[in-house]
ZAFISE-405450 format. One line per 4 residues: number of its first residue (from 1); for each residue z, y, x of N, C-alpha, C. Coordinates in Angstrom, 3 decimals, m for minus. Atoms other than C-alpha are relative to their C-alpha. Last residue first. Layout:
NUM = Z:Y:X:Z:Y:X:Z:Y:X; ...
//
This chain:
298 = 1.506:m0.493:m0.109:m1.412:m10.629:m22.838:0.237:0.955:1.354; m0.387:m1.493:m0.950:1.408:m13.256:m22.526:m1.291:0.671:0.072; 0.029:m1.337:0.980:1.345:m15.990:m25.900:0.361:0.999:1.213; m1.102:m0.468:0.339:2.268:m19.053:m23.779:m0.075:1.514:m0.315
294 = m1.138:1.579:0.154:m0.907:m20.972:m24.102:1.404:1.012:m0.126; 0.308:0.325:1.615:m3.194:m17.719:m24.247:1.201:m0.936:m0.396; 0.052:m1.126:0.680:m1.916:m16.726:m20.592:m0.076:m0.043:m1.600; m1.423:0.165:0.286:m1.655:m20.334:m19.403:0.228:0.920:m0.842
290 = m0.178:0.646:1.093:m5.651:m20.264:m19.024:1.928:m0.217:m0.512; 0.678:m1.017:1.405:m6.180:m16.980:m16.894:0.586:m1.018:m1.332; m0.927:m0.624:1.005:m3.128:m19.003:m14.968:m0.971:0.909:m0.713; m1.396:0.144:0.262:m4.754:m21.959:m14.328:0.981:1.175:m0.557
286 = m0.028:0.734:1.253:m8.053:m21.356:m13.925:0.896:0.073:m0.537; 1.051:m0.569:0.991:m7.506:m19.237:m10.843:0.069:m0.071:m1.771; m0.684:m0.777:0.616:m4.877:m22.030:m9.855:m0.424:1.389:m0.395; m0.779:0.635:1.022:m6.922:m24.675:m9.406:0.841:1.262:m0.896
282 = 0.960:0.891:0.550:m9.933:m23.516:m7.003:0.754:m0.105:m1.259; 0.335:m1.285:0.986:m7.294:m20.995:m5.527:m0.834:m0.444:m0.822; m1.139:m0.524:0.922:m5.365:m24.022:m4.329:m0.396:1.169:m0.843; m0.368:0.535:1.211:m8.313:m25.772:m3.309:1.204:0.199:m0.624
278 = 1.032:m0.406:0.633:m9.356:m22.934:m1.037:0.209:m1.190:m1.099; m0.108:m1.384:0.930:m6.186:m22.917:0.208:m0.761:0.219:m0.760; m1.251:m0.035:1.394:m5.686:m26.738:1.067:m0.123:1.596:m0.769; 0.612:0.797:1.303:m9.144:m26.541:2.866:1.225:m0.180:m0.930
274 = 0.274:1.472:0.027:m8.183:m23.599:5.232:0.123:m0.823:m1.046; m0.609:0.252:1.016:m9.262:m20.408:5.072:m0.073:m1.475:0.430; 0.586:0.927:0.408:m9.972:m18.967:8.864:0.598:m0.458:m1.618; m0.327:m0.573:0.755:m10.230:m16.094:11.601:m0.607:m1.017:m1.137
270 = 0.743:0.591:1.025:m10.176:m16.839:14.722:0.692:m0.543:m1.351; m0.864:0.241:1.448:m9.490:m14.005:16.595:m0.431:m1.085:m0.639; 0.738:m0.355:0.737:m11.357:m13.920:20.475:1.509:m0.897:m1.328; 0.373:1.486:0.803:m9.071:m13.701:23.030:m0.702:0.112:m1.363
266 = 1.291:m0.349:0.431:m7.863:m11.085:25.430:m1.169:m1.385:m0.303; 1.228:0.721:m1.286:m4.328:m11.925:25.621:m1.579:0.195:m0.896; m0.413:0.928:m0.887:m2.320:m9.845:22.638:m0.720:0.178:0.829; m0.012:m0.770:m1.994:m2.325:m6.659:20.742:0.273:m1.161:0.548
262 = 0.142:1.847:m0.664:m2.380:m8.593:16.648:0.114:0.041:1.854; m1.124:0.547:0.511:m1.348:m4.916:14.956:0.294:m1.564:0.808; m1.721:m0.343:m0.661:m3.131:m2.961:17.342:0.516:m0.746:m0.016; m0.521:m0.246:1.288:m7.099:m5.017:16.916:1.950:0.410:0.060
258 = 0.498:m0.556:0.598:m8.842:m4.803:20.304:0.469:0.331:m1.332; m0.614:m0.666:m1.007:m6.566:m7.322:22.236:m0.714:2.044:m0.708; m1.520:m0.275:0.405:m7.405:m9.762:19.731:0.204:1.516:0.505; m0.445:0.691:m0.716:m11.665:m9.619:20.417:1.345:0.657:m0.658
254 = m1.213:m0.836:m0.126:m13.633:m8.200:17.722:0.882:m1.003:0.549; 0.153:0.160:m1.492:m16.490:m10.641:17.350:0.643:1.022:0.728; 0.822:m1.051:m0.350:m15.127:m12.325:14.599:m0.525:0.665:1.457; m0.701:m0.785:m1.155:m14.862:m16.004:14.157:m0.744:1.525:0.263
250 = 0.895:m0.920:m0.084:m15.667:m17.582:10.732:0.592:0.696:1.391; m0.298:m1.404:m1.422:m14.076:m20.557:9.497:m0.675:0.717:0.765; 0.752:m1.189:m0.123:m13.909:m22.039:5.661:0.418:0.779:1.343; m0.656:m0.969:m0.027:m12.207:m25.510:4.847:m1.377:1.113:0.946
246 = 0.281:0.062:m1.030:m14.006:m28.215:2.810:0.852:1.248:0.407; 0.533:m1.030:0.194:m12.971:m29.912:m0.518:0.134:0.606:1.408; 1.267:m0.690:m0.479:m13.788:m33.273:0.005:m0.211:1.492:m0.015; 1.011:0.462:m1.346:m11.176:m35.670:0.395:m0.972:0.807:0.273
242 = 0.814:1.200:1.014:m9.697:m34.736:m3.687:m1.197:m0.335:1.467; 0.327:m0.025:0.691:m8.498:m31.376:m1.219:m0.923:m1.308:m1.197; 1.811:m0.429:0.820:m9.360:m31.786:2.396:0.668:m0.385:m1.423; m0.554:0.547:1.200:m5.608:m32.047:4.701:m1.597:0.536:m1.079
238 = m0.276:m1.153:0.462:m6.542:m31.187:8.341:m0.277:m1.030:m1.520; 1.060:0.049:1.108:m5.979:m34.317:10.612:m0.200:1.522:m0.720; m0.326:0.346:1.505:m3.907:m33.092:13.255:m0.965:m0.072:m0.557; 1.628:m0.106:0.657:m5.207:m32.262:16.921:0.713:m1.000:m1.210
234 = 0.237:1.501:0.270:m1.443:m31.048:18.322:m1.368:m0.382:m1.075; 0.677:0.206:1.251:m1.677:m27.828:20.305:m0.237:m1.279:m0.731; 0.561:1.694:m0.566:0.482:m26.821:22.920:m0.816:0.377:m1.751; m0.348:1.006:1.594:0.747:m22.815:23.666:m0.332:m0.840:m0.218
230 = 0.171:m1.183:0.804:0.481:m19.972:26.684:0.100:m0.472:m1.406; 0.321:0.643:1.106:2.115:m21.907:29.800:m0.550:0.642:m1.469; 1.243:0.672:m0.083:1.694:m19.551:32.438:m0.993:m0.812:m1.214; 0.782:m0.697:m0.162:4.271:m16.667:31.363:m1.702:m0.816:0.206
226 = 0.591:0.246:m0.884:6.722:m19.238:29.701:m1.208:1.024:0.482; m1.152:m0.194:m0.996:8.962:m17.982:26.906:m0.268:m0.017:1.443; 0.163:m1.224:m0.577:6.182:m17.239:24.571:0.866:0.030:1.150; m1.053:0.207:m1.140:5.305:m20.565:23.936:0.004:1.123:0.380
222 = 0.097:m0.977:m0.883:3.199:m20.259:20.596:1.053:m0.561:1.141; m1.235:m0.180:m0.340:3.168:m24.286:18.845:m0.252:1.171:1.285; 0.094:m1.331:m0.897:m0.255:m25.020:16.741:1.491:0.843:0.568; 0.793:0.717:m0.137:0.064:m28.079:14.782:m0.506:0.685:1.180
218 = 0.728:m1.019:m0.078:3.541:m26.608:13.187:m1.896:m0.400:1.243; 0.246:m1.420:m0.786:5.681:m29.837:13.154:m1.166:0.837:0.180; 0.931:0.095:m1.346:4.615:m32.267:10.734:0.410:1.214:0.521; m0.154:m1.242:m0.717:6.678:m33.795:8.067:m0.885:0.203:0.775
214 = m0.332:m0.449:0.777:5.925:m36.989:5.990:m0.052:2.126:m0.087; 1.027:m0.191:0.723:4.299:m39.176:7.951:0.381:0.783:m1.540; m0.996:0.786:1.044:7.687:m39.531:9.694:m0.934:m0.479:m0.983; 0.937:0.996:0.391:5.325:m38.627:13.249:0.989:m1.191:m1.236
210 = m0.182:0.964:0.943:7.045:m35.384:14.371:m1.027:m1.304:m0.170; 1.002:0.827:0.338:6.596:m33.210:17.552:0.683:m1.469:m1.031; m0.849:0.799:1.286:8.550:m30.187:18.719:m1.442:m0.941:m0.435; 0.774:m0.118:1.410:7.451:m28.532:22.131:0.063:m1.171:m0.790
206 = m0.709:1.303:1.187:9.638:m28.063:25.362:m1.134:m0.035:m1.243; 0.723:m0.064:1.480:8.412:m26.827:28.590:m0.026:m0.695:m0.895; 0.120:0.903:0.717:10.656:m27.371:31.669:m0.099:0.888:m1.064; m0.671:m0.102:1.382:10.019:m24.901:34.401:m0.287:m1.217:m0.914
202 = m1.305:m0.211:0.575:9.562:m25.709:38.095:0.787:m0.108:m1.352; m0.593:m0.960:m0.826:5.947:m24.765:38.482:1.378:0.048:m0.128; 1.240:m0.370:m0.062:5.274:m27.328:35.375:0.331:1.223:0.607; m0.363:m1.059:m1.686:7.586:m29.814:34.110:m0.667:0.799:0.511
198 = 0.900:0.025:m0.878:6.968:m31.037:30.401:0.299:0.443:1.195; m0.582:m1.148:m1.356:9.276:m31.961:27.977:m0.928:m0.555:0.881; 0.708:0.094:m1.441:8.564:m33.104:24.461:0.392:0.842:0.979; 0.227:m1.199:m1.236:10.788:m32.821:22.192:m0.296:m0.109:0.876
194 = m0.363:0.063:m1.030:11.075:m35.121:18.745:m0.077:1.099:1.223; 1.158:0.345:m0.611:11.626:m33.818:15.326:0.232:0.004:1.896; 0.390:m1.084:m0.663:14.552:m34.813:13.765:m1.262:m0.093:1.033; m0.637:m1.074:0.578:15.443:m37.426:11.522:m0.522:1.465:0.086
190 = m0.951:m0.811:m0.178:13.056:m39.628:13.195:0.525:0.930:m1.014; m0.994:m0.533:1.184:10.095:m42.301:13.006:1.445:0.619:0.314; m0.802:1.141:1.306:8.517:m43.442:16.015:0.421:1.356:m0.864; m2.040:m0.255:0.126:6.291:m41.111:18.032:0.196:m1.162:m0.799
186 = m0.207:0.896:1.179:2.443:m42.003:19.439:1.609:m0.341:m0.305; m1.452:0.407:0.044:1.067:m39.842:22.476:0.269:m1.151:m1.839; m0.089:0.758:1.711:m2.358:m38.888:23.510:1.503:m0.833:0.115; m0.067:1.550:m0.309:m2.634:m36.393:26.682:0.116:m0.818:m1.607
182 = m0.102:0.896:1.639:m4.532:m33.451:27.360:0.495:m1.374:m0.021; m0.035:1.212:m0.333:m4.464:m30.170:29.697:0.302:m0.947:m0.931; m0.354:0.443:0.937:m5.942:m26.832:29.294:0.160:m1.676:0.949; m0.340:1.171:m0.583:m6.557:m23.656:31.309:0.136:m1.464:m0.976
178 = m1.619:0.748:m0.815:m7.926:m20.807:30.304:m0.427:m1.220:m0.068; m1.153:m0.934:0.138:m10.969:m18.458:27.950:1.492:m1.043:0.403; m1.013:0.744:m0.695:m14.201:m19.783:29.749:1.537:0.907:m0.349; m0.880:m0.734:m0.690:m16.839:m18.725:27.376:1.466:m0.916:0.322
174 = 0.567:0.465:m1.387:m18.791:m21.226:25.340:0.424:0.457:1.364; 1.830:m0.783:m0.394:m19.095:m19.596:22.198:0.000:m0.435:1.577; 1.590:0.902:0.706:m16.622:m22.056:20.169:m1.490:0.655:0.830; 0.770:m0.431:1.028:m14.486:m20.867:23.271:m0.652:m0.630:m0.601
170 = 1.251:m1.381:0.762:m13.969:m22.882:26.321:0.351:0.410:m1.474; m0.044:m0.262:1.353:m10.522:m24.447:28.209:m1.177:0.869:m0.994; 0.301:m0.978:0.516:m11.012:m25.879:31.718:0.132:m0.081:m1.468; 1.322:0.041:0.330:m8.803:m28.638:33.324:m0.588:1.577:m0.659
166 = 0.847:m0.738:0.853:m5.806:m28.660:34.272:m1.177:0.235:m0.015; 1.273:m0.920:m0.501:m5.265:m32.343:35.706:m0.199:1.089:m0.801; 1.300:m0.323:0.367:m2.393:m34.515:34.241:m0.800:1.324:0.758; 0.069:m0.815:m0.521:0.693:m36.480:35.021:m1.495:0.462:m0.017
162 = m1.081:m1.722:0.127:2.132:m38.356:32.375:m0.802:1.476:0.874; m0.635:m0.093:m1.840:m1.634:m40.680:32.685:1.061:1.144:m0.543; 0.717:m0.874:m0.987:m2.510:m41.352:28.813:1.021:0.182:1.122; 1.326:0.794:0.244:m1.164:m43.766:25.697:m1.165:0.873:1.190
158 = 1.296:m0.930:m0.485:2.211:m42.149:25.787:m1.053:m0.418:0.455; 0.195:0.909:m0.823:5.232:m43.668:23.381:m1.712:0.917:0.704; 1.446:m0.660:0.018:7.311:m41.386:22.102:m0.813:m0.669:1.084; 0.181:0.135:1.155:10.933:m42.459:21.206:m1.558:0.910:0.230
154 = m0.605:1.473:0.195:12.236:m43.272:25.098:m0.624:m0.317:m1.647; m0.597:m0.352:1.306:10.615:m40.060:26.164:m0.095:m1.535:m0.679; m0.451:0.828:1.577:9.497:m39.457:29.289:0.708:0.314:m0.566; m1.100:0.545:m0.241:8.153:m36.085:31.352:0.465:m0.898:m0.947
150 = m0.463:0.419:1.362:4.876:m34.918:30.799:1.055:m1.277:0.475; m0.788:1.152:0.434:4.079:m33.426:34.288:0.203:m0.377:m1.225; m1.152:m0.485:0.877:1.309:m30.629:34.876:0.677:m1.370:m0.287; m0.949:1.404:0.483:m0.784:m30.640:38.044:0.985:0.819:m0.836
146 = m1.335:m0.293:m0.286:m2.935:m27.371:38.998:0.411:m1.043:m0.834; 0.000:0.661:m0.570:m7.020:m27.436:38.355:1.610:m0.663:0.815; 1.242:0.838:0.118:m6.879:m24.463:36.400:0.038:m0.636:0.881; m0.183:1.435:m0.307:m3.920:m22.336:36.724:m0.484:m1.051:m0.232
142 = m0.454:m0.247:m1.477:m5.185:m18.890:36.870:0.575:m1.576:0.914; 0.484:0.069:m0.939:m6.698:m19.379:33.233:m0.145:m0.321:1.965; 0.132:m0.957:m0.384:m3.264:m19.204:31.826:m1.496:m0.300:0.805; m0.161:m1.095:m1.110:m3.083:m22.213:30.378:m0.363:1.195:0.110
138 = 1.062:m1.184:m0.166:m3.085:m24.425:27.388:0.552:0.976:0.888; m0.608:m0.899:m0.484:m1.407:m27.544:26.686:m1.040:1.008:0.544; 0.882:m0.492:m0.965:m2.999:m30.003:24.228:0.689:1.226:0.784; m0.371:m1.472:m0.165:m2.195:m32.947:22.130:m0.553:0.659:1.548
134 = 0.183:m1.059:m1.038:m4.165:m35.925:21.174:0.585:1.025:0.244; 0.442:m1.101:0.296:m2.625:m38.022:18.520:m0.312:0.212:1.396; m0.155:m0.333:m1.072:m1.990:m41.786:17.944:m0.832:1.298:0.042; 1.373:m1.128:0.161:m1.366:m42.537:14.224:0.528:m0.134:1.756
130 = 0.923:0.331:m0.230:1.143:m45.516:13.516:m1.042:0.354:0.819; m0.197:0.935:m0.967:4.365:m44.002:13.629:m0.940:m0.801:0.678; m0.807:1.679:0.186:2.801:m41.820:10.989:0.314:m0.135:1.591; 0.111:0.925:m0.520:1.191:m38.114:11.446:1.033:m1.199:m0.296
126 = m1.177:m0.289:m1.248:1.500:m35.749:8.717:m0.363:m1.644:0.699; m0.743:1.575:0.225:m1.547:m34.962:7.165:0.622:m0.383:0.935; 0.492:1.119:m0.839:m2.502:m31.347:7.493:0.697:m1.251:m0.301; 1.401:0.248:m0.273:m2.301:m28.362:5.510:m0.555:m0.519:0.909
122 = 1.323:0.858:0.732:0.257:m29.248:3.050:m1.537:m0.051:0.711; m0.092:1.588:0.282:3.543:m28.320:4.714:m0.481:m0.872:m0.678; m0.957:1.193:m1.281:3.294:m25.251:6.809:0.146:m1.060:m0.180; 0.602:0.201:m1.126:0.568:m23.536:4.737:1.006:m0.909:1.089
118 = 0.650:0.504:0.258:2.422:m24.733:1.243:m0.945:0.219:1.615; m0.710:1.008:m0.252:6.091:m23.273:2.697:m1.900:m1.274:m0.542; m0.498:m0.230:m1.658:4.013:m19.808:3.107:0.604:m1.636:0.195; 1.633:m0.354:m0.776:1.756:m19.725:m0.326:0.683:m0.577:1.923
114 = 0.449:1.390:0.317:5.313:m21.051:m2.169:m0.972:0.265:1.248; m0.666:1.397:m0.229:7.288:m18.405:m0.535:m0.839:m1.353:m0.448; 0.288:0.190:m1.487:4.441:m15.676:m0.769:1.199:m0.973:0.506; 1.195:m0.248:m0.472:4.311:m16.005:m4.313:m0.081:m0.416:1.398
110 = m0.195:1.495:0.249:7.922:m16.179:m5.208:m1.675:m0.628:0.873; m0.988:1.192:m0.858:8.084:m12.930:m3.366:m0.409:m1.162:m0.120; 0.497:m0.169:m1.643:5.024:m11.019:m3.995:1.048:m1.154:0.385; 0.632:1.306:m0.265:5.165:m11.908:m8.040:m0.048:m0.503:1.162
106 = m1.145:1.037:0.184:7.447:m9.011:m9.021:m0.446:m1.464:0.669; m1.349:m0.188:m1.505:5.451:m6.473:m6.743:0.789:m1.307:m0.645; 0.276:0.233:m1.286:2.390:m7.685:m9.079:0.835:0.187:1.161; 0.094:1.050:m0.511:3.933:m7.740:m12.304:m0.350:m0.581:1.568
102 = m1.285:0.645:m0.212:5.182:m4.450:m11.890:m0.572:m1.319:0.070; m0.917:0.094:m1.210:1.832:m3.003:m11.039:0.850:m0.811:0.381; 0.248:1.485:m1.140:m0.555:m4.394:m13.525:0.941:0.351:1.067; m1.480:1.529:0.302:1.143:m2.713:m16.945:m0.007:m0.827:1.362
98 = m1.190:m0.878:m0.305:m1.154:0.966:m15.437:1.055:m1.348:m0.018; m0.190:0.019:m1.187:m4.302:m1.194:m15.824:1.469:0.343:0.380; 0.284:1.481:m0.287:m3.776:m1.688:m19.585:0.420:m0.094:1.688; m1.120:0.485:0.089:m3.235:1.894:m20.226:0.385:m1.468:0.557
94 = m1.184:m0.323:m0.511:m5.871:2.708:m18.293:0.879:m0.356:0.004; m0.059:0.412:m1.409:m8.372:0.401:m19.685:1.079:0.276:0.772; m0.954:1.206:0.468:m7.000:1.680:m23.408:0.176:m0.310:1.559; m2.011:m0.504:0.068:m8.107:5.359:m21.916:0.462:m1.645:m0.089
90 = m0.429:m0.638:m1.383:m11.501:4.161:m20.741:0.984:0.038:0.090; 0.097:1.008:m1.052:m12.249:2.117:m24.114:0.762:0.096:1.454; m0.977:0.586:0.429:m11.581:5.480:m26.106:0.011:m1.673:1.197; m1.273:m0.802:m0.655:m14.008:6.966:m23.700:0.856:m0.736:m0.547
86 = m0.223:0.332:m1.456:m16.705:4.172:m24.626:1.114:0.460:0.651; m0.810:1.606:m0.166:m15.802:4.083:m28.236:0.008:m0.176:1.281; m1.567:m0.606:0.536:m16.682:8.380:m28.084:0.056:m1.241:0.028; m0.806:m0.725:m1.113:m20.022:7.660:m26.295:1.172:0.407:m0.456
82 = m0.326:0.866:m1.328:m21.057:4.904:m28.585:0.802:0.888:0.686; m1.468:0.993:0.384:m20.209:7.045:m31.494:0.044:m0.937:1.134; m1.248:m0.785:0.450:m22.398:9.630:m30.475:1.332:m0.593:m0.151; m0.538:m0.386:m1.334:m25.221:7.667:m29.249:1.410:0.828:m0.118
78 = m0.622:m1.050:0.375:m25.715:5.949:m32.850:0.566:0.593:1.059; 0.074:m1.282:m1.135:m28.359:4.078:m32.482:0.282:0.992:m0.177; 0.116:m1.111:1.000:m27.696:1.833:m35.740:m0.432:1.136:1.014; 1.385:0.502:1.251:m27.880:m1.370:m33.947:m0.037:1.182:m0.236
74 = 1.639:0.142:m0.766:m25.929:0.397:m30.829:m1.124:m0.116:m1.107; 0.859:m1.357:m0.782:m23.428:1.721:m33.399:m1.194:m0.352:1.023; 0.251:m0.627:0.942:m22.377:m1.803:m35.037:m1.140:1.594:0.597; 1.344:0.462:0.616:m22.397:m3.249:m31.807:m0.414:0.564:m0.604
70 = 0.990:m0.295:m1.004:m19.699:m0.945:m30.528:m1.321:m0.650:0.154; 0.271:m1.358:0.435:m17.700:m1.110:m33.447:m1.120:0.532:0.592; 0.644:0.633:1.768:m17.157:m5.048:m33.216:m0.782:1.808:m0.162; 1.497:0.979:m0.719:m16.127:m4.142:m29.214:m0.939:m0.003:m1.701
66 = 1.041:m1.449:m0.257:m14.013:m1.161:m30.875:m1.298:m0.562:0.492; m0.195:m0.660:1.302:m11.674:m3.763:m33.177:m1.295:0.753:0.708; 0.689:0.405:1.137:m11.588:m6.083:m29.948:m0.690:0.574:m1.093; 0.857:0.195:m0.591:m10.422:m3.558:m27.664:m1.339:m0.829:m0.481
62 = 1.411:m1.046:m0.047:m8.029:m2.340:m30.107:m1.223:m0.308:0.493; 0.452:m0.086:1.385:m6.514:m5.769:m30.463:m1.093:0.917:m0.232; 0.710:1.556:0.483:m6.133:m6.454:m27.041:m0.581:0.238:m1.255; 1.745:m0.178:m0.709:m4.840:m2.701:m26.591:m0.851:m1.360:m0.009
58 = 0.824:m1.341:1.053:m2.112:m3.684:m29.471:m1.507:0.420:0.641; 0.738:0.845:1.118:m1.386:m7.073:m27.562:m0.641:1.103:m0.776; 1.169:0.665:m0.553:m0.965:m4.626:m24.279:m0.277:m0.844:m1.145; 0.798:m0.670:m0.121:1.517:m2.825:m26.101:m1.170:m0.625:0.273
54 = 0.758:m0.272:1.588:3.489:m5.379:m27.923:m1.701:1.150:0.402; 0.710:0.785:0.208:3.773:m6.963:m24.192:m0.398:0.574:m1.708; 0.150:0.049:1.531:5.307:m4.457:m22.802:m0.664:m0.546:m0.396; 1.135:m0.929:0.673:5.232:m5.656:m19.081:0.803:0.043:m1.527
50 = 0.375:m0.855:m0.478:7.876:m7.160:m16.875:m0.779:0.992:m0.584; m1.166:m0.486:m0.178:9.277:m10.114:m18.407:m0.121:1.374:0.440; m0.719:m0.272:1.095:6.046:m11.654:m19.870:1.223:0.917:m0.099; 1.005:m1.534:0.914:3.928:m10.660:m16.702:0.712:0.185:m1.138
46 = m0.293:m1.329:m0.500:7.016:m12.512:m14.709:m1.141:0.485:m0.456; m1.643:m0.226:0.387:6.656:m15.547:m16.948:0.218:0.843:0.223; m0.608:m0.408:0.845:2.995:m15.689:m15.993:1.310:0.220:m0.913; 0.695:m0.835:0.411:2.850:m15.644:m12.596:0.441:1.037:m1.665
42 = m0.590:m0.922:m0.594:5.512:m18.159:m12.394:m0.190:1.396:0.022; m1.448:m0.481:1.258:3.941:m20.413:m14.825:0.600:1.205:0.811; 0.131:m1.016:1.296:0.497:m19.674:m12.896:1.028:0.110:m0.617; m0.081:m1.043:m0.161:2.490:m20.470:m9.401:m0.329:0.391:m1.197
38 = m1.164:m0.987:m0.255:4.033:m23.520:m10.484:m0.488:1.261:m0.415; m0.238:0.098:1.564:0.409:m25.093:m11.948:1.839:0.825:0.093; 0.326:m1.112:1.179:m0.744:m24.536:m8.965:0.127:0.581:m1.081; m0.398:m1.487:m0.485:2.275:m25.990:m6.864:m1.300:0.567:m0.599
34 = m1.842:m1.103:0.337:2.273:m29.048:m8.975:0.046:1.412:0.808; m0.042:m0.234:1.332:m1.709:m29.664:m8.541:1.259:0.853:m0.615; 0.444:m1.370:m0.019:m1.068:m29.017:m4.746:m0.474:0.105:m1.529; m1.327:m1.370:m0.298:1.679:m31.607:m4.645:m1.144:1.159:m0.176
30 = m1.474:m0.272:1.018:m0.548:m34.339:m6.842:0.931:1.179:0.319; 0.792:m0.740:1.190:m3.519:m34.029:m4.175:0.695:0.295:m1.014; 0.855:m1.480:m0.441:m1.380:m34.324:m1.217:m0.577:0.395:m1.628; 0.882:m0.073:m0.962:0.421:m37.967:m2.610:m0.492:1.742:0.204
26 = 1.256:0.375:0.742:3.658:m37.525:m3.629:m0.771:0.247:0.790; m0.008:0.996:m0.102:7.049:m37.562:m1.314:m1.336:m0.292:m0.703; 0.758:0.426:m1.449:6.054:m34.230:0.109:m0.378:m1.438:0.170; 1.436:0.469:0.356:6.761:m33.082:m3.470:m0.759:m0.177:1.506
22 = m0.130:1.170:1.149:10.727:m33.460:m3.161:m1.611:0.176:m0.037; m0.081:0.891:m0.749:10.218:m30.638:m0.636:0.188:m0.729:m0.067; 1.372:0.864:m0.072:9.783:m28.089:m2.716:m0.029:m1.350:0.574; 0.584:0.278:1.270:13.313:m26.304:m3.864:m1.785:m0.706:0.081
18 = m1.052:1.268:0.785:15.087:m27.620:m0.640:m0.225:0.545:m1.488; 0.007:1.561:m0.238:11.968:m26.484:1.664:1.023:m0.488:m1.357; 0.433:1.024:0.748:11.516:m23.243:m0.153:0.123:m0.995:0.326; m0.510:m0.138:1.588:13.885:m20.710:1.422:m0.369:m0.975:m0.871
14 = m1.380:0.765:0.065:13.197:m22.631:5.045:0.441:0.328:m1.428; m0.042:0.757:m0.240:9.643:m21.520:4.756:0.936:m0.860:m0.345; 0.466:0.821:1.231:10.147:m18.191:3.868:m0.604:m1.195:0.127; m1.184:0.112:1.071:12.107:m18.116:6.902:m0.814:0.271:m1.146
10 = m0.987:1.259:m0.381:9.171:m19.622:9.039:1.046:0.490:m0.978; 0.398:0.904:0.646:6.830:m16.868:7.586:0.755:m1.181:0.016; 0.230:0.057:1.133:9.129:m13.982:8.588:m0.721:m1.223:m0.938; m1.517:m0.003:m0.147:9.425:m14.952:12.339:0.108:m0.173:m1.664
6 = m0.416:1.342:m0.058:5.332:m15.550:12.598:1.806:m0.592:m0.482; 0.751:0.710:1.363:5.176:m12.355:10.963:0.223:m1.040:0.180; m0.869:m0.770:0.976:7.884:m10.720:13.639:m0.962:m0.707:m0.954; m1.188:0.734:0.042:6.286:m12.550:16.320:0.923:0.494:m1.407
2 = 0.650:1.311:0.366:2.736:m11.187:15.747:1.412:m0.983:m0.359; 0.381:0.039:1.409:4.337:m7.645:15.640:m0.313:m1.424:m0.443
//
C-alpha cells in the first residue's frame, strides 16, 4: 500500500514538473505565493463551472434578506417568526451545502498535483555545489557494528572515511530502532542526479543525489530492494516560509506495524506538517475566501 502512494505521488509529480518548474528559478517565498494564488484561481474557476451560480447568489441574497428579518423579530420578541426564519435558514443551508460536492471532486486532481509536485520541490533548499551534506544509511538493527563501503565518484567529492562503522540508530524517545551509518559528501553541478554506490554484504546500493541548487532528490530515499539496507537519508535544510514560519511534528504512539494501511517494520509513525505547508495554507485560506467576491463566484 505504502508503495502504491509513494508510486502515485511521484507521477503526480512528473504531471506538474513542465507546467511548474519555471518557478524553481524564483526565490522560495515568490514560488509559494504563485502556487497560492494558483490554487484559489483554480479553486475558484471550478466553483464557477460546476455550481449554479444564479442559485447560490439567490440563497446569498435570501440569507441576507432573513438575517435583516431576524433582528427585526428578536427586538420585537417575536419567537414565532424567529423559529420559522431559522427553518427557512436550514433549508437555504441545504441547498447551499448540496452545490459543495462537485466542486470538491473537481478540485482533487489539480489540487493534489500542485500539493504533491510542491512537497517534492519546495520543502527543502536544494543543495549547491557549495553546501556539504551529511547523509545517512540505515540498517537493519542486526547489522550494527558491520563495515559499509561508499564507493567513488569522480563528481562527488567525500569529506569523511568511504568506509564506515554501523553504528546505532535511536528514536526521538531514545529507543534503539537499527543500524546507521554517516558520511558528508559535496556534488558538482549536473543534468542528472548523481548515484551513489555503496557495497555492503556483496550488494551495490544505489541512491540519487543532486546539488544544482535548484533540484533536490527526495531527502528521504526507501530501499526496498535490499533486505538489510532499509533507507539513506540526506540532512537537507527544510525550507521556513519568509525564514520563520515553523514546521509542526508530533509522533504518535501507535507504532507502524499497528496501523493496516502503513503494515511495515515495527517503527514508530512520524507524523508531520511541514513549514512550506503550513505557509501555504497561511496564504491560500485568505486567498481564495477573498478571490470569491473579486471574480463574482458565490
Amino acid at each position: 500500500m505504502m508503495d502504491m502512494l509513494i508510486a502515485l505521488g511521484d507521477f503526480l509529480v512528473v504531471i506538474g514538473d513542465p507546467f511548474l518548474s519555471w518557478m524553481l528559478y524564483l526565490p522560495r517565498d515568490v514560488a509559494l505565493v504563485l502556487l497560492a494564488v494558483m490554487t484559489g484561481v483554480i479553486m475558484t474557476l471550478i466553483r464557477r463551472w460546476t455550481t449554479n451560480q444564479d442559485l447560490l447568489h439567490r440563497c446569498k441574497l435570501d440569507k441576507m434578506w432573513l438575517k435583516a428579518r431576524m433582528a427585526d423579530a428578536k427586538r420585537r420578541k417575536d419567537k414565532e417568526t424567529v423559529k420559522q426564519i431559522q427553518m427557512t435558514n436550514s433549508q437555504i443551508a441545504l441547498e447551499s451545502f448540496k452545490a459543495e460536492g462537485k466542486p470538491l471532486l473537481f478540485s482533487l486532481l489539480p489540487i493534489a498535483i500542485l500539493a504533491m509536485w510542491a512537497f517534492a520541490r519546495l520543502g527543502f533548499v536544494p543543495p549547491t555545489p557549495q553546501d556539504q551534506v551529511q547523509m545517512h544509511l540505515y540498517f537493519d538493527v542486526s547489522e550494527i557494528d558491520k563495515l559499509v563501503h561508499m564507493l567513488p565518484n569522480d563528481k562527488v567529492t567525500l569529506h569523511s572515511d568511504p568506509i564506515q562503522q554501523i553504528g546505532e540508530s535511536r528514536s526521538l524517545q531514545g529507543g534503539l530502532d537499527g543500524g546507521m551509518a554517516t558520511w558528508v559528501i559535496q556534488g558538482q553541478p549536473s543534468d542528472e542526479p548523481h548515484v551513489l554506490r555503496f557495497r555492503y554484504q556483496g550488494e551495490i546500493v544505489e541512491v540519487k543525489y543532486r546539488a544544482d541548487g535548484q533540484l533536490y532528490e527526495p531527502n528521504v530515499q526507501m530501499l526496498n530492494d535490499h533486505e538489510k539496507v532499509l533507507s539513506a537519508e540526506f540532512k537537507l535544510t527544510e525550507y521556513r516560509p519568509a525564514g520563520v514560519v515553523p514546521g509542526v511534528a508530533w509522533y504518535p504512539i501507535v507504532p507502524v506495524s499497528k496501523i493496516p494501511l502503513l503494515s511495515m517494520q515495527d517503527a514508530m509513525l512520524p507524523i508531520a506538517l511541514p513549514a512550506w505547508l503550513i505557509g501555504y495554507l497561511i496564504l491560500v485560506v485568505p486567498l481564495a475566501l477573498l478571490l470569491k467576491p473579486i471574480m463574482r463566484v458565490y
